[in-house]
RODO-2510 file (C-alpha; in nm, 4 decimals, decimal comma):
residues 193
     n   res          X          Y          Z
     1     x     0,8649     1,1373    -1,1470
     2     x     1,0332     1,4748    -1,2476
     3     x     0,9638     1,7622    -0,9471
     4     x     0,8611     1,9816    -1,2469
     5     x     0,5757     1,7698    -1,3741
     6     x     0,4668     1,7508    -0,9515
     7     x     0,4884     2,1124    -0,9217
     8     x     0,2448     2,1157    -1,3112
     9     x    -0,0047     1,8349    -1,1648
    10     x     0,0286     2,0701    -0,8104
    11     x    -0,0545     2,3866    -0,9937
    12     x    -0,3590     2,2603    -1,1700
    13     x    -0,5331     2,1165    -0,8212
    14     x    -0,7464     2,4448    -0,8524
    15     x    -0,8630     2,3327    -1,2406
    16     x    -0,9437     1,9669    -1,0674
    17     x    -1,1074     2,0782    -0,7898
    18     x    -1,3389     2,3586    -0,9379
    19     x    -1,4427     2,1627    -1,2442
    20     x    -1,5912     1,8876    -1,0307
    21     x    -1,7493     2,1468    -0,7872
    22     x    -1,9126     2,3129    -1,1366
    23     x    -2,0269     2,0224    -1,2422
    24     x    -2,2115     1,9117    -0,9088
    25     x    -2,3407     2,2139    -0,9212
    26     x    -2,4505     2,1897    -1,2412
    27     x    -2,5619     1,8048    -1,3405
    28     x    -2,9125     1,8179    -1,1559
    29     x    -3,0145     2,1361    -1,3950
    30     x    -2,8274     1,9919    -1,7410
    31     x    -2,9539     1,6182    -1,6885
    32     x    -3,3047     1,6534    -1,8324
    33     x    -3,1835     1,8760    -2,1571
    34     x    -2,9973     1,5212    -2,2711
    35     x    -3,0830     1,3496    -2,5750
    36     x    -3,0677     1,0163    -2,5688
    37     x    -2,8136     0,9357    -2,3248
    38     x    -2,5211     1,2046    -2,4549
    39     x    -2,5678     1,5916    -2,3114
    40     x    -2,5409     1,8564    -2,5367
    41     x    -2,1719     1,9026    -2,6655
    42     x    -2,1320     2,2210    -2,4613
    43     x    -2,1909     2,0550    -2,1775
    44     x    -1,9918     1,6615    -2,2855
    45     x    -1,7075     1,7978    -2,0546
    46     x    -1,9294     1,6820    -1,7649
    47     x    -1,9722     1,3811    -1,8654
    48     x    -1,7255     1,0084    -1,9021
    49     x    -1,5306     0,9349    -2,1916
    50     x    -1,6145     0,5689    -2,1941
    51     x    -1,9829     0,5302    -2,0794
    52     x    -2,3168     0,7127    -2,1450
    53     x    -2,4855     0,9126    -1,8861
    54     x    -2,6550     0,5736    -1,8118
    55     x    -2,3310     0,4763    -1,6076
    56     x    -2,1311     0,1301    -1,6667
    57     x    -2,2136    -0,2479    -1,5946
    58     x    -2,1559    -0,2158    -1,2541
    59     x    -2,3285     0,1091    -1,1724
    60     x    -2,6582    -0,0506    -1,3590
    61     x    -2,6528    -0,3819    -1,1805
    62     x    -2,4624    -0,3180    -0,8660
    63     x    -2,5037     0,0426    -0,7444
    64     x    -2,8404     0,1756    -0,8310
    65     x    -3,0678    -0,1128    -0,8906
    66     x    -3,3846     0,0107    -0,7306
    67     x    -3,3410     0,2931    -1,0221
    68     x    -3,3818     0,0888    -1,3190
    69     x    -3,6697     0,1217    -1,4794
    70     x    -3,9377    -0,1345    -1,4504
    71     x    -4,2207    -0,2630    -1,6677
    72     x    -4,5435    -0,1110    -1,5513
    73     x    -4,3476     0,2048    -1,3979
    74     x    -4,5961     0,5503    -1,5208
    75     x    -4,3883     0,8036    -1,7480
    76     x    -4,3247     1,0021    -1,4265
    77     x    -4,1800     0,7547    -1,2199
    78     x    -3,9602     0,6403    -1,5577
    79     x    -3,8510     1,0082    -1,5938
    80     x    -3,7382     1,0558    -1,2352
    81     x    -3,5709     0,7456    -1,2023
    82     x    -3,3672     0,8233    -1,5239
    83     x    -3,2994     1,1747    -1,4350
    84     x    -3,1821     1,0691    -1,0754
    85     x    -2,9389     0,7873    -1,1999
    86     x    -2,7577     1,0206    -1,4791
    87     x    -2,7382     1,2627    -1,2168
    88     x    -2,6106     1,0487    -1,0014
    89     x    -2,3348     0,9156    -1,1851
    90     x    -2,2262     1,2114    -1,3465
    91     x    -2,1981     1,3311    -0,9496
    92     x    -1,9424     0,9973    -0,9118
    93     x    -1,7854     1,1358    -1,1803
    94     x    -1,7425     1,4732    -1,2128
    95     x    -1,6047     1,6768    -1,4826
    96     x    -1,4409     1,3476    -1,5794
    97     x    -1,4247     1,3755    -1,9790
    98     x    -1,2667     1,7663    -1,8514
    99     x    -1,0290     1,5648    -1,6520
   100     x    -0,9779     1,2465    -1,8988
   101     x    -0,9211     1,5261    -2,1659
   102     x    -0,7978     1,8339    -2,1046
   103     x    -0,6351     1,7755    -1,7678
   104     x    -0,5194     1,4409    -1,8692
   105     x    -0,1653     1,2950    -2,0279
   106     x    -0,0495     1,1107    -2,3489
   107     x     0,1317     0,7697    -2,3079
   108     x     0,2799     0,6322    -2,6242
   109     x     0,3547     0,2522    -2,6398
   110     x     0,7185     0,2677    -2,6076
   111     x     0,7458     0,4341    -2,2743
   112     x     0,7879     0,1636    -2,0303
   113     x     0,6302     0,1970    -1,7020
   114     x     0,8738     0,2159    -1,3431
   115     x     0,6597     0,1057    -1,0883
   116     x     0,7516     0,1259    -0,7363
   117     x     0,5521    -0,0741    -0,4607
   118     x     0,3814    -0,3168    -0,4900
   119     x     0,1124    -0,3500    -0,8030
   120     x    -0,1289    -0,5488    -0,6677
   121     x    -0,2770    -0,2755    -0,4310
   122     x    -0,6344    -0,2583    -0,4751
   123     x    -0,9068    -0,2095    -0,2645
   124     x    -1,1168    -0,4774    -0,5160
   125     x    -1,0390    -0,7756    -0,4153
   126     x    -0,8550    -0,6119    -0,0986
   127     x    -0,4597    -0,5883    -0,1454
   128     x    -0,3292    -0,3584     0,1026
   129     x    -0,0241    -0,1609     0,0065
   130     x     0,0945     0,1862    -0,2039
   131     x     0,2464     0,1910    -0,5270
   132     x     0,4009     0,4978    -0,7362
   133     x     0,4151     0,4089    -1,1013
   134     x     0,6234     0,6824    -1,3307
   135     x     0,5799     0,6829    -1,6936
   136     x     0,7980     0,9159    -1,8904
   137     x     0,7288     1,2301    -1,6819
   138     x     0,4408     1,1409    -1,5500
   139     x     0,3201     0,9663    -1,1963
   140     x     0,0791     0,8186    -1,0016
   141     x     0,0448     0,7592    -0,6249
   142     x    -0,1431     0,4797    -0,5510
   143     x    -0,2499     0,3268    -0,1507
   144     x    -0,4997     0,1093    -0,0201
   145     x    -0,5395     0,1035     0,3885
   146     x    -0,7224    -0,0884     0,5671
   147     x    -0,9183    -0,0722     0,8698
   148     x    -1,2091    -0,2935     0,9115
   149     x    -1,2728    -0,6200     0,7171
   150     x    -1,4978    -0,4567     0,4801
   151     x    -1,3711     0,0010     0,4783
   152     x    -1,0051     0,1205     0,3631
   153     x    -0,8471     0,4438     0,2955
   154     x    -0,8073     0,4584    -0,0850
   155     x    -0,5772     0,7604    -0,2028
   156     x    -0,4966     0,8273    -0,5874
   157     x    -0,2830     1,0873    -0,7128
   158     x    -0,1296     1,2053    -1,0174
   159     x    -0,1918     1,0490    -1,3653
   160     x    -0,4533     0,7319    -1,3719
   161     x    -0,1636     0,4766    -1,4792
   162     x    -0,2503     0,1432    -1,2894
   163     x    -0,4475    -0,0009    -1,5226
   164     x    -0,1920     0,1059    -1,8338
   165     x     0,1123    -0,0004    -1,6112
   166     x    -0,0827    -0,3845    -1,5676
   167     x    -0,1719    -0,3949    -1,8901
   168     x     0,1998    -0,3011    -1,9966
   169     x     0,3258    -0,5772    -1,8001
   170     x     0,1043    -0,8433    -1,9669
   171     x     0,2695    -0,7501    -2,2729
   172     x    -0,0447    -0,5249    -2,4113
   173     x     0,2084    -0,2081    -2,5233
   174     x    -0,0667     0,0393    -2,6501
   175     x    -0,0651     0,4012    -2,6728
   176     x    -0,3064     0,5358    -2,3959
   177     x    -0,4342     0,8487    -2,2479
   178     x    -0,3899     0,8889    -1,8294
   179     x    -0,6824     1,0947    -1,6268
   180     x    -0,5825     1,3303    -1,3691
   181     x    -0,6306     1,2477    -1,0598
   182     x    -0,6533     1,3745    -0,7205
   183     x    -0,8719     1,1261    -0,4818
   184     x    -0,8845     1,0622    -0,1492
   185     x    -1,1365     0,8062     0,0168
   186     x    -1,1776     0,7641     0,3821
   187     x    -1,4727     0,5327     0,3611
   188     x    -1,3618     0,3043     0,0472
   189     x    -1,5438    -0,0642     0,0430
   190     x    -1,2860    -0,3259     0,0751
   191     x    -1,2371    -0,6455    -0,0487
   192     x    -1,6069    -0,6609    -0,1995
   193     x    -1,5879    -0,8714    -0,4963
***
């Protein structure tokens, strides 16, 4: 980690911070003008780079459940449902394409991560530890506390590079693109499979 690139991740904390207050603000008004499951392109900056406004697997099987859409549910019930689950998870996400794109860093292959810690922090399955991984100049600050069986303290900051950094060490070089992060959990599950 280079104290210049801190002070550059430090500096944009405002960008980070307002662009996911916007688009809380926002997502309960923009939700119903989507077509299909994509808002309009104005508006993709609110949304995730890698799913639809229908969320991923786990946020359709695990997390919102009772909003799926059953057989026999009337048009209105349908509607609502779908409108609160994109809103939803466009709240769990906010401003993340913003954050995956504009916000965001550049790996290429051949930079080699430097990790420092202990990798297999996670709060799924429940590792406790920290880890700062640096790749090139960029960082990320990574801790899982727990404090019950089941609730940690998850903090991430920096540059999303965990998953790169594991997949660099299982020999997967790739070029890749790092999310901003800033991301502090009191309340994290822990250890939930």
């Amino acid at each position: 980690m280079t104290w210049p690139m801190f002070f550059a991740w430090l500096i944009k904390a405002p960008l980070d911070l307002g662009s996911s207050i916007l688009a809380r603000i926002l997502t309960p008004f923009v939700v119903p003008f989507a077509t299909g499951a994509r808002l309009p392109v104005m508006l993709r900056w609110m949304e995730t780079h890698d799913n639809d406004l229908d969320g991923d697997k786990g946020w359709k099987t695990e997390h919102v459940v009772f909003l799926n859409v059953q057989p026999g549910d009337s048009e209105a019930i349908t509607t609502l449902k779908l409108w609160a689950k994109r809103t939803l998870w466009l709240w769990r996400n906010a401003a993340y394409r913003y954050k995956y794109d504009r916000l965001g860093a550049y790996i290429p292959r051949h930079i080699a991560p430097r990790i420092v810690g202990d990798i297999r922090t996670s709060d799924r399955p429940g590792h406790a530890g920290w880890l700062l991984i640096t790749a090139g100049p960029y960082w990320e600050y990574y801790a899982v506390i727990p404090y019950l069986s089941n609730r940690c303290v998850r903090l991430r900051f920096g540059w999303k590079l965990k998953g790169w950094a594991e997949a660099w060490l299982r020999g997967e070089r790739r070029d890749d693109r790092a999310m901003r992060v800033q991301y502090i959990n009191p309340v994290k599950g822990y250890g939930i499979k």
